[in-house]
Residue, then its C-alpha position, 0 to 999 in steps of 0.5 A: x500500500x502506497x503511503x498516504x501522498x499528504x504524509x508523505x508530502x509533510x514528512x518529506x517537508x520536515x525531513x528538508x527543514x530540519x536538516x543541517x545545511x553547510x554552504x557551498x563555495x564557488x571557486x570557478x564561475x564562467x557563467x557569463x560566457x553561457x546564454x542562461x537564466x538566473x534563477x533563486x532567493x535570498x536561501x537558495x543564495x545563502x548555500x548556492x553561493x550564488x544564482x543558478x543557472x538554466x540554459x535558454x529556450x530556443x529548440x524544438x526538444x525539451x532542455x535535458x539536465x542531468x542530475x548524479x552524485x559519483x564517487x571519488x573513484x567514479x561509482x554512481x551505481x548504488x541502492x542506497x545513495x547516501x553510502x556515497x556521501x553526497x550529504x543534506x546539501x546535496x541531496x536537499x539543495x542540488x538533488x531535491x532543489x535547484x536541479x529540479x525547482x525550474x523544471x516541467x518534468x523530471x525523468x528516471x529509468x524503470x529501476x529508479x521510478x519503481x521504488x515505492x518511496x519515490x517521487x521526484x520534486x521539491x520539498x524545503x518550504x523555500x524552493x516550493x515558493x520559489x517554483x510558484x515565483x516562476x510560475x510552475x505548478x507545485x510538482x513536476x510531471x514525471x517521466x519514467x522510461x522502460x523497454x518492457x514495462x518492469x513496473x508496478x504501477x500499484x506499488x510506485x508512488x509515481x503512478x498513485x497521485x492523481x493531481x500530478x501527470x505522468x508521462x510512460x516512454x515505452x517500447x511496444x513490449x512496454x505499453x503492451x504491459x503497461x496498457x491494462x495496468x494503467x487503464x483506470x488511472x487518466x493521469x497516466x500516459x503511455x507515448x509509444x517509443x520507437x527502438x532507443x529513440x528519446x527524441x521523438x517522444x520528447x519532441x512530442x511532449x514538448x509540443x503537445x504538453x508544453x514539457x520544455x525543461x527536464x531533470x534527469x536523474x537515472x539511471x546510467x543506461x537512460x542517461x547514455x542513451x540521453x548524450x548519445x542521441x544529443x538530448x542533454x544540454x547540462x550536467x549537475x555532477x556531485x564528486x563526493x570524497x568517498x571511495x563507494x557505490x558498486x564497481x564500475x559503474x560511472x555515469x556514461x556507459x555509451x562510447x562517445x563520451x561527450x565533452x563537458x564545460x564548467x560552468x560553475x564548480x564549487x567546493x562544499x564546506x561541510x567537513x563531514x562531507x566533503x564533496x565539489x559540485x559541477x555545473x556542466x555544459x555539454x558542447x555539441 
């Protein structure tokens, strides 16, 4: 049984407020050679250190950013990812917060949408306005990708809250799975995919249902298949300074690895988590 959406929704809340957050540091900032919008508040100031940047509209596909926490030997795979030391920061400025405040949709892998505790949006009281400041509904869509339709609707979280849309990328094998499962749940969607194609489907949501920015944050296979099909436009990468998480598997399992710009690097200050956070823009 899927736990009540309001308690989770304020157990989340309390979990964000009462965490103790340690600032970040900007060493490097090169966002003025980049075309950006600045978004934040004095909070989002405070332990940023600084604004954040989203990329510009102007495409016809929906911007893609990625969102991870890697290792200090490069491991983002991991059942449980506070083993690999990003910290209350991390996970409630960057992961839960900026990386997602100014978004229509985050997107996740089957694996990473499937576990019943998940929902992706934002939680601390002070990132919840600052998504109402820019006009953006209280939660994000959510977008999960899956070839055979491996989820349970039932059980995930995702698939439960009605108010809240929900877009299916699947294959044919997928939707077939998926068909009967979601048929009593309108605000669930399936668009067909063809093969690995992403761009099409997201071509689709973006003219159809006006999805134009998305946070993606897993797993390693979408994420490849995001860069090798020029879809991603930035990276959001926290380097902890653990050696953690299961061997081998870095964020990019394609082989065209894709180079990556700064555009802002800073050095988190909390001593119990030392970590450096990057702001990435991937050059086509």
């Amino acid at each position: 049984m899927v736990e009540d959406f309001r308690a989770f929704s304020e157990r989340k809340a309390r979990e964000a407020t009462s965490a103790v957050l340690v600032p970040l540091d900007t060493t490097e900032d090169h966002s003025d050679k980049f075309a950006t919008r600045s978004i934040g508040n004095a909070w989002t100031r405070q332990y940023y250190d600084g604004l954040f940047h989203l990329a510009m509209y102007g495409r016809s596909c929906p911007f893609v950013s990625l969102v991870f926490v890697q290792s200090k030997n490069g491991n983002t795979g991991t059942d449980n990812p506070d083993e690999l030391g990003g910290g209350p920061l991390d996970k409630h400025l960057v992961y839960e917060g900026l990386s997602r405040v100014g978004v229509d949709a985050v997107l996740a892998g089957a694996k990473t949408a499937d576990d019943p505790g998940t929902f992706f949006s934002v939680w601390h009281p002070e990132l919840v306005a600052l998504r109402r400041e820019l006009g953006l509904p209280r939660h994000p869509a959510q977008i999960v990708v899956t070839g055979t339709g491996r989820i349970d609707p039932e059980t995930s979280r995702i698939f439960n809250v009605p108010e809240v849309s929900v877009f299916v990328l699947a294959g044919p094998v997928g939707c077939r799975e998926l068909e009967r499962a979601i048929a009593d749940r309108s605000w669930v969607r399936l668009v067909p995919m063809s093969g690995e194609d992403l761009r099409t489907p997201l071509e689709y949501l973006g003219r159809e249902y006006g999805i134009r920015r998305i946070s993606a944050v897993g797993g390693r296979t979408t994420a490849s298949a995001l860069l090798d099909q020029g879809l991603v436009q930035d990276v959001c990468l926290t380097t902890t300074d653990r050696y953690a998480g299961q061997p081998n598997t870095p964020l990019y399992v394609g082989s065209r690895p894709a180079r990556m710009t700064p555009i802002v690097r800073k050095r988190g200050l909390d001593r119990e988590y030392p970590m450096v956070f990057e702001h990435l823009s991937i050059q086509t």
